[in-house]
TIKOL-379853 format. One line per field, with one value per atom (N, C-alpha, C, O): residue number from 1; residue in three letters; x negated, y, z. Coordinates in nm, 3 decimals, decimal comma. Example, Ala and Ser with C-alpha at 12.3 -4.5 7.8 and 13.67 -1.06 7.14 Angstrom:
BEGIN
num <- c(1:1:1:1:2:2:2:2)
residuo <- c(Ala:Ala:Ala:Ala:Ser:Ser:Ser:Ser)
px <- c(-1,319:-1,230:-1,320:-1,424:-1,285:-1,367:-1,290:-1,341)
py <- c(-0,569:-0,450:-0,330:-0,332:-0,225:-0,106:0,003:0,114)
pz <- c(0,780:0,780:0,780:0,846:0,708:0,714:0,787:0,804)
END
This chain:
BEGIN
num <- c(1:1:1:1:2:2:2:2:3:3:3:3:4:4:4:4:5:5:5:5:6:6:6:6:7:7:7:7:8:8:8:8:9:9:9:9:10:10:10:10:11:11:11:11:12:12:12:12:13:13:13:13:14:14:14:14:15:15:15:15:16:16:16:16:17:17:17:17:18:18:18:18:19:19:19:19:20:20:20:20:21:21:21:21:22:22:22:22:23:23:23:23:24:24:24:24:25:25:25:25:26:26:26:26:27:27:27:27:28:28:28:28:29:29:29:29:30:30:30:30:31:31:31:31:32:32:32:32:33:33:33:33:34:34:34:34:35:35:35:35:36:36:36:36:37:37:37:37:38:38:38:38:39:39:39:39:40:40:40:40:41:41:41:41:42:42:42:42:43:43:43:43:44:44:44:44:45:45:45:45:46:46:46:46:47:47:47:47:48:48:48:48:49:49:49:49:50:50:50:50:51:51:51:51:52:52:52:52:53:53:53:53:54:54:54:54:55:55:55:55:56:56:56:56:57:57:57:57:58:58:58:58:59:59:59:59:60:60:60:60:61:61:61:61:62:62:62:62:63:63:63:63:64:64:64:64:65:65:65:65:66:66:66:66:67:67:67:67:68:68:68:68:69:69:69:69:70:70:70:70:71:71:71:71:72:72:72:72:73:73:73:73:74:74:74:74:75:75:75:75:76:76:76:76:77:77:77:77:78:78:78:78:79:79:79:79:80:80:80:80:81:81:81:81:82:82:82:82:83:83:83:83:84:84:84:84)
residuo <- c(Unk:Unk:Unk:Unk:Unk:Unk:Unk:Unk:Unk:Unk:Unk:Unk:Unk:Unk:Unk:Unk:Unk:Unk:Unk:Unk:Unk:Unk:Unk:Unk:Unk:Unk:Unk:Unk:Unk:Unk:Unk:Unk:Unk:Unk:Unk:Unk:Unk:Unk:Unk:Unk:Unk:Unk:Unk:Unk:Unk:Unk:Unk:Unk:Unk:Unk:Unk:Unk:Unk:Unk:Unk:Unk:Unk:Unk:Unk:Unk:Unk:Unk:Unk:Unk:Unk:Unk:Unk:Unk:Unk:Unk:Unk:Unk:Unk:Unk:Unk:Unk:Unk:Unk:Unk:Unk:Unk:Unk:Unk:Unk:Unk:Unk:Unk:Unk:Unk:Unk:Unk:Unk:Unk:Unk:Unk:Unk:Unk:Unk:Unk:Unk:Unk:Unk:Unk:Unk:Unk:Unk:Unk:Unk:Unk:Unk:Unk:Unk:Unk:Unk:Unk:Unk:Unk:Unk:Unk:Unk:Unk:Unk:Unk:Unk:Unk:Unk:Unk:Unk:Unk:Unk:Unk:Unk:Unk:Unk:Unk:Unk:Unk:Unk:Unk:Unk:Unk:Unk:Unk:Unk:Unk:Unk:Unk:Unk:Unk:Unk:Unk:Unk:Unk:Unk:Unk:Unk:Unk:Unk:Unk:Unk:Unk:Unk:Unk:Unk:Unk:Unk:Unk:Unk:Unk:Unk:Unk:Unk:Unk:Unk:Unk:Unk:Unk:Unk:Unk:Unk:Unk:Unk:Unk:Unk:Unk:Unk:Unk:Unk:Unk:Unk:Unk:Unk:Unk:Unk:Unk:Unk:Unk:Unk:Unk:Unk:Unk:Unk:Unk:Unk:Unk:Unk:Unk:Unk:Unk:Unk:Unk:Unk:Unk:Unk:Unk:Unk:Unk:Unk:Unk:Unk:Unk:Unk:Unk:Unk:Unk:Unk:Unk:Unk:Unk:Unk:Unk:Unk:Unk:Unk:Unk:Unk:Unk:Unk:Unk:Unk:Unk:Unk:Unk:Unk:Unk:Unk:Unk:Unk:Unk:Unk:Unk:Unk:Unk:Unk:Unk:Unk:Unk:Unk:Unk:Unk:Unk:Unk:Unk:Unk:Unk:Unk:Unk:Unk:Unk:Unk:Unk:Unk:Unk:Unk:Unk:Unk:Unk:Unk:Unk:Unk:Unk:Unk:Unk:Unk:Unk:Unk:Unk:Unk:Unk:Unk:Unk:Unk:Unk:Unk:Unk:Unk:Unk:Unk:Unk:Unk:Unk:Unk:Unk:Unk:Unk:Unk:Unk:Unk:Unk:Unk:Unk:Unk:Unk:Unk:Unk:Unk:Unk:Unk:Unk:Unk:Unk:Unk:Unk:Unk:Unk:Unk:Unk:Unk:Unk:Unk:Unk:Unk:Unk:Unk:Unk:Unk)
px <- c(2,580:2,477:2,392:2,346:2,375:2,292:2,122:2,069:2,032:1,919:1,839:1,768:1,891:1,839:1,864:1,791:1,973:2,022:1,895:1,854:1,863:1,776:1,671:1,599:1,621:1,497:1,471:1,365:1,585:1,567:1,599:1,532:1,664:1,690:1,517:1,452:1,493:1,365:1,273:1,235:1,209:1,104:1,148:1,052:1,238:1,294:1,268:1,235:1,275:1,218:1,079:1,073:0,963:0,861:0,729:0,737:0,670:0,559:0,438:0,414:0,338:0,221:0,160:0,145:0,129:0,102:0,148:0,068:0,275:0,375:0,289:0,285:0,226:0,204:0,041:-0,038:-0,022:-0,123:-0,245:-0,220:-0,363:-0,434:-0,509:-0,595:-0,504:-0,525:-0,389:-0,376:-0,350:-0,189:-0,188:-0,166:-0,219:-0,200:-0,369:-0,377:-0,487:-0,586:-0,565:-0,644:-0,461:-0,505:-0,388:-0,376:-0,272:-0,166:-0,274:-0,276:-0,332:-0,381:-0,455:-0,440:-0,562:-0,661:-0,590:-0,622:-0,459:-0,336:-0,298:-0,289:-0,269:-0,206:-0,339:-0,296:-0,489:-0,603:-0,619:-0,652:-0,595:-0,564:-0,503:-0,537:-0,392:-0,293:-0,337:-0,332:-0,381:-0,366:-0,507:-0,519:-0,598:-0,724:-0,714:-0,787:-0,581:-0,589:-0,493:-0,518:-0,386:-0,314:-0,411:-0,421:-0,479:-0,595:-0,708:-0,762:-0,728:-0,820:-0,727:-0,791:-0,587:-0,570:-0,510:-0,420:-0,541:-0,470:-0,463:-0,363:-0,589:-0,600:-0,526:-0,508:-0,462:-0,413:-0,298:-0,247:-0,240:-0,068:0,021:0,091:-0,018:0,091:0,147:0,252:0,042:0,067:0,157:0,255:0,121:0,190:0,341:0,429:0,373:0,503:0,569:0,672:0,513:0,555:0,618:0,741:0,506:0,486:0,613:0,671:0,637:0,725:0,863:0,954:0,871:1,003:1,020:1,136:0,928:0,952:1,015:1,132:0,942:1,016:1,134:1,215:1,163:1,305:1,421:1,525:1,375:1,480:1,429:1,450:1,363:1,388:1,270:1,298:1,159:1,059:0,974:1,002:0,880:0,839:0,731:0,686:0,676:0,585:0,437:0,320:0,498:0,391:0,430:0,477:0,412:0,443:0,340:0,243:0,308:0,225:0,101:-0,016:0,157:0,080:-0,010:-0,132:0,063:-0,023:-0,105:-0,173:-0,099:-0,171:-0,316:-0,433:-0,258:-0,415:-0,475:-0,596:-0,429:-0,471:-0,555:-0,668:-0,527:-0,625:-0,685:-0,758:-0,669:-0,811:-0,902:-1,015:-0,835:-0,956:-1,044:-1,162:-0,990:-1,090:-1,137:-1,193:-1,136:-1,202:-1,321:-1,432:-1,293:-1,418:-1,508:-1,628:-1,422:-1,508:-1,573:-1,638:-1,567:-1,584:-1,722:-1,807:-1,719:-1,832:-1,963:-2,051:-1,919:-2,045:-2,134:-2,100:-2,283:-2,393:-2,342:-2,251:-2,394:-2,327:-2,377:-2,474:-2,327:-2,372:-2,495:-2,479:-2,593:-2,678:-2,655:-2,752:-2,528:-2,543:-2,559:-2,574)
py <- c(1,005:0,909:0,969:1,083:0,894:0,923:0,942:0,878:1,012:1,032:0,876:0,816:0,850:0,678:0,612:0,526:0,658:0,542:0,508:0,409:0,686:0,735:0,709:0,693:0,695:0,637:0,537:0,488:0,467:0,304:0,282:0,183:0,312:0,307:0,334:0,244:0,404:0,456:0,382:0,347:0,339:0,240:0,118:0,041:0,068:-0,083:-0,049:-0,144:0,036:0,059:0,110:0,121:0,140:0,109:0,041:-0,034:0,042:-0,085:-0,021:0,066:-0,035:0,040:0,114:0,235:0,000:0,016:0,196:0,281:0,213:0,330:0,461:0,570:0,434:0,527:0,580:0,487:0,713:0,778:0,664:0,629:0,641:0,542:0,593:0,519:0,741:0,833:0,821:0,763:0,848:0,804:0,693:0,699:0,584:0,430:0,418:0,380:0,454:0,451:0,541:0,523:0,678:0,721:0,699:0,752:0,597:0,536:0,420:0,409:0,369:0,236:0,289:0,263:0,392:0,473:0,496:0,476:0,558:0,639:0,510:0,532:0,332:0,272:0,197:0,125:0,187:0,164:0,233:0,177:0,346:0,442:0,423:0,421:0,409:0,414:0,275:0,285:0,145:0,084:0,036:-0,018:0,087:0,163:0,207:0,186:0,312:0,409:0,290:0,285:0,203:0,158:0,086:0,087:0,016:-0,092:-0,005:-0,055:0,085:0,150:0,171:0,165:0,196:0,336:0,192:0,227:0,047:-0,059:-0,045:-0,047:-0,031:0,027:0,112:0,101:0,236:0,396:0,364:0,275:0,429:0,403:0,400:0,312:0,546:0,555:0,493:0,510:0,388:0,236:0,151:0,095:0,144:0,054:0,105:0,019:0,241:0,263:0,217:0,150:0,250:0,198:0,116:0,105:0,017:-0,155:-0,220:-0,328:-0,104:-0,149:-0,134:-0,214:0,016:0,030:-0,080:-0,110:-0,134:-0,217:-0,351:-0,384:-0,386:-0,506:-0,493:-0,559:-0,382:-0,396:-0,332:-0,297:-0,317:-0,294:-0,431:-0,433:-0,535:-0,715:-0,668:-0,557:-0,675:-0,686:-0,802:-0,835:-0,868:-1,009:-0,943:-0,832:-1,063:-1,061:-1,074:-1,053:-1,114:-1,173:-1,088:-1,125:-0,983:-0,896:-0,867:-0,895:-0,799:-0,754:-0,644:-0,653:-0,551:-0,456:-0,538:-0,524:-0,613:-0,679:-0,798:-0,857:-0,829:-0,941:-0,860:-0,894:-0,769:-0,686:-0,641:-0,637:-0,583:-0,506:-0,627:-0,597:-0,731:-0,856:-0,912:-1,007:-0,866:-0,902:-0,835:-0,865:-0,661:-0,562:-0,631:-0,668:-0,631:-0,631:-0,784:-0,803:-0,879:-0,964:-0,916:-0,936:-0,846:-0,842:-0,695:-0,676:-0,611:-0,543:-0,574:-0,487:-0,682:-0,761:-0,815:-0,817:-0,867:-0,982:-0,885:-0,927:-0,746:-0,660:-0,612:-0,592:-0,591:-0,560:-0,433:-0,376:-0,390:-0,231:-0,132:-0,183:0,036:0,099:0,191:0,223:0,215:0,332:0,464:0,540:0,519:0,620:0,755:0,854)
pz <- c(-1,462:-1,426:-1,313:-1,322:-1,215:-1,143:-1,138:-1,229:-1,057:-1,067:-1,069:-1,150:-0,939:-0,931:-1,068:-1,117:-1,120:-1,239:-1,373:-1,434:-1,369:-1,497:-1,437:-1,535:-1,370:-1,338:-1,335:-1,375:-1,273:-1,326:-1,447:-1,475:-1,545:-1,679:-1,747:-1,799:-1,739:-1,723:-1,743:-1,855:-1,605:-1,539:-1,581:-1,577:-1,618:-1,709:-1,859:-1,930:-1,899:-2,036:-2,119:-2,241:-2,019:-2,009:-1,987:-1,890:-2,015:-2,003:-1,976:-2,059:-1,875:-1,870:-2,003:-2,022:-2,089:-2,244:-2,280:-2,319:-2,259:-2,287:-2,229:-2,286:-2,116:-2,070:-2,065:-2,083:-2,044:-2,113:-1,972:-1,857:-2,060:-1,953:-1,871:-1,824:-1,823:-1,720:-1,633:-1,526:-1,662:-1,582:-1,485:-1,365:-1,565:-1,474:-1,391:-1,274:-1,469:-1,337:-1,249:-1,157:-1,221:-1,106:-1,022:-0,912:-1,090:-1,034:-0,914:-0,791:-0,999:-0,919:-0,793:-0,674:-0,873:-0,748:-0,577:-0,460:-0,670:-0,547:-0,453:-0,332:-0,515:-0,464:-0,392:-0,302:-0,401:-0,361:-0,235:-0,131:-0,246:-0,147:-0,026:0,092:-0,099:0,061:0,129:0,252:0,083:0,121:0,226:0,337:0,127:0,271:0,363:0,460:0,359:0,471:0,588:0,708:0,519:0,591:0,732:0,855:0,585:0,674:0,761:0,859:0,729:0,827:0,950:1,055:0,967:1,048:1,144:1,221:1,153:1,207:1,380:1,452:1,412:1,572:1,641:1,762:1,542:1,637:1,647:1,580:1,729:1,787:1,638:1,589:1,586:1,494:1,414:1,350:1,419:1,311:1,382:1,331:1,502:1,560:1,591:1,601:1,606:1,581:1,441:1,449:1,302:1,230:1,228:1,224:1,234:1,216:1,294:1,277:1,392:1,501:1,456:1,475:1,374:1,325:1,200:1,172:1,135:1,041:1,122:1,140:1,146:1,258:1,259:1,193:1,354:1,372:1,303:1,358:1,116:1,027:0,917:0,796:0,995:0,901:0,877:0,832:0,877:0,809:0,861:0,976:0,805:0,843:0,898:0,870:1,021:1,051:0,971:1,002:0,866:0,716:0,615:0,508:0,647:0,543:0,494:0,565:0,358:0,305:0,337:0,300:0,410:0,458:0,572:0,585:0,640:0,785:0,745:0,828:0,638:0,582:0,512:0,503:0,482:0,418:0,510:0,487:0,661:0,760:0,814:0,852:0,823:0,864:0,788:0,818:0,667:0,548:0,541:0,500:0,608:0,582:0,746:0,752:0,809:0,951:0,953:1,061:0,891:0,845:0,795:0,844:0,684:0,580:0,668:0,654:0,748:0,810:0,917:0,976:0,956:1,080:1,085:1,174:0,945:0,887:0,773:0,698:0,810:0,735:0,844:0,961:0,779:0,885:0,926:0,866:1,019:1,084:0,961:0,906:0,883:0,801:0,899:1,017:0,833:0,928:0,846:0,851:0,755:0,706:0,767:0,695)
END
């Protein structure tokens, strides 16, 4: 059996429930995370290489990541400036 196999064997036979509830909040924290950083980092090239290689291995123009990257600069758009 393969590694992939047992892991998916795995992850199909679990349920959040299963797992310790330190585990799944700093799962969520981790996936809160990246997706901040995605939406922050929308301006710098390196994104746009990405974004670019996604494109051109099928990825939609309405994809998920680019739909949040224009929700974050929406909502950062429409906040008073911070004076921290």
């Amino acid at each position: 059996m393969t590694v992939a196999r047992e892991l998916a064997e795995f992850l199909t036979r679990t349920s959040s429930s299963d797992l310790p509830r330190q585990a799944v909040d700093h799962a969520a924290m981790l996936i809160a995370s990246t997706i901040a950083s995605a939406a922050m980092s929308a301006g710098l090239e390196s994104y746009e290489i990405i974004r670019t290689l996604a494109r051109e291995r099928g990825g939609s123009a309405r994809s998920t990541t680019r739909t949040v990257v224009h929700r974050r600069r929406r909502a950062l758009s429409s906040r008073p400036p911070s004076f921290d």
